[in-house]
N, C-alpha and C positions, 0 to 999 in steps of 0.2 A: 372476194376480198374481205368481206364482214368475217366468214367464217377463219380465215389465216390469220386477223388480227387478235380473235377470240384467243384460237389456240397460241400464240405468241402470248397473250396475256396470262395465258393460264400456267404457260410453259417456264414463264419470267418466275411466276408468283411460286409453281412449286420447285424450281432451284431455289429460291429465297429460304420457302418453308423448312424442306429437308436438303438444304445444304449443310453437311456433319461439321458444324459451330465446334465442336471438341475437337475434333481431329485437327481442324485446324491450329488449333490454339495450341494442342500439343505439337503441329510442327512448327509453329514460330517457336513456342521454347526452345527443342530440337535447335534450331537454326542460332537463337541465342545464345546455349551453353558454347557453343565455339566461341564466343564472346566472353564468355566466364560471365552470362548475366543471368542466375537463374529467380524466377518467380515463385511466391508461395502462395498459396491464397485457396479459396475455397469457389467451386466452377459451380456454376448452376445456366443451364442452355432452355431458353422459350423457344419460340415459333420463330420470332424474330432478332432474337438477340443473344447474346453471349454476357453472361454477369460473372464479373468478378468479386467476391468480398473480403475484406479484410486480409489483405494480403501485403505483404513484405518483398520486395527487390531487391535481391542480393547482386553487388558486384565485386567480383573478386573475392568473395568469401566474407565480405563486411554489408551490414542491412544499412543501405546508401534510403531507400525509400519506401514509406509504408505509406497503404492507400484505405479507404473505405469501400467506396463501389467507382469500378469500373463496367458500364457498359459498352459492349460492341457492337455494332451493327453493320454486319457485311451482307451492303446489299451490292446486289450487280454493277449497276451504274455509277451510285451513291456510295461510300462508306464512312461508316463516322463510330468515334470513340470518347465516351464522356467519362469523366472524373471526376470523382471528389474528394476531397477531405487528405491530400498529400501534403504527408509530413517530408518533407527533406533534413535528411540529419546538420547538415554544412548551415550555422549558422541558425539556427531553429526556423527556418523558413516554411512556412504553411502558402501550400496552392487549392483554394475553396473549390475552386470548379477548374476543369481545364476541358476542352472542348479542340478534337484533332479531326478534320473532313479532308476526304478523296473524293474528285470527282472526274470522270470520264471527262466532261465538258475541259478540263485543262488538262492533262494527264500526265505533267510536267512537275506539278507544285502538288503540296499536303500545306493546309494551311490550319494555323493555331491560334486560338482563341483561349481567357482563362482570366480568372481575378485571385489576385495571391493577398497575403498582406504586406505585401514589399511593391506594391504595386499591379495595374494592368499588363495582361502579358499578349502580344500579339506575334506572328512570325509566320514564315515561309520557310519551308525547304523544299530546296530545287533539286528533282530528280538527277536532273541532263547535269550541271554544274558540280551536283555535289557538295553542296555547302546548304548552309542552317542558319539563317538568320532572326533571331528573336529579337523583340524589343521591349525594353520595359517601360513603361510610360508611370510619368507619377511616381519614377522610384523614390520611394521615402528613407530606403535602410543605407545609412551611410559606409559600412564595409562594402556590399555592394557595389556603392557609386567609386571605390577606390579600386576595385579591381576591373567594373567594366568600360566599355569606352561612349563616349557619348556624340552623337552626332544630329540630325536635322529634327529627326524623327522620334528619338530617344535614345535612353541606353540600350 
């Protein structure tokens, strides 16, 4: 028993190590441009992680969002995507961090975390449902508060 959980440990750790973090990332592009959503940015791949720098989000052929560093981490069980420093063109909106987690324990929902200067940003999106719900807590930017809707929780 000691020696199968060894090897299960070890076996976790090198899918983690040499799982090809590039390839992946070029098939979500792949999967995006049907979307017209392509990414520009510059890759850099650890042991652990996928780094994006200084990159630009095009949709439709207009730069909707430019970022600083995004890290990835796809791990097995866990995965999680950190952010900083997005610019959104709509409104001069800046998001400092934004923080997106996957976890096997619910495998339903991705949930989000993030501080902008228009406020805290929290949400869910439901796999099964298909719908996205973010909220903004603290909204301070009044065009904002004119377009979104307001309810218990926040906008």
């Amino acid at each position: 028993m000691k020696k199968f959980l060894i090897f299960l440990i070890g076996l976790i750790i090198g899918l983690i190590v040499f799982m090809p973090k590039k390839s992946l990332y070029f098939t979500l592009q792949h999967f995006l441009q049907k979307e017209n959503i392509y990414i520009n940015s510059e890759i850099n791949s650890n042991i652990v992680s996928l780094n994006l720098k200084n990159g630009t989000i095009f949709y439709k052929g207009i730069d909707a969002v430019k970022f600083k560093d995004v890290f990835i981490y796809p791990f097995l069980f866990f995965n999680s995507l950190k952010a900083t420093n997005i610019d959104i063109d709509f409104g001069n909106l800046n998001i400092s961090n934004l923080d997106i987690t996957y976890s096997i324990i619910n495998p339903s929902k991705i949930y989000i975390k993030g501080d902008s200067n228009f406020g805290r940003i929290d949400g869910i999106v439901d796999l099964i449902d298909r719908k996205i719900k973010v909220y903004i807590l603290n909204l301070s930017n009044s065009t904002l508060k004119a377009i979104l809707r307001k309810d218990k929780k926040g906008y």
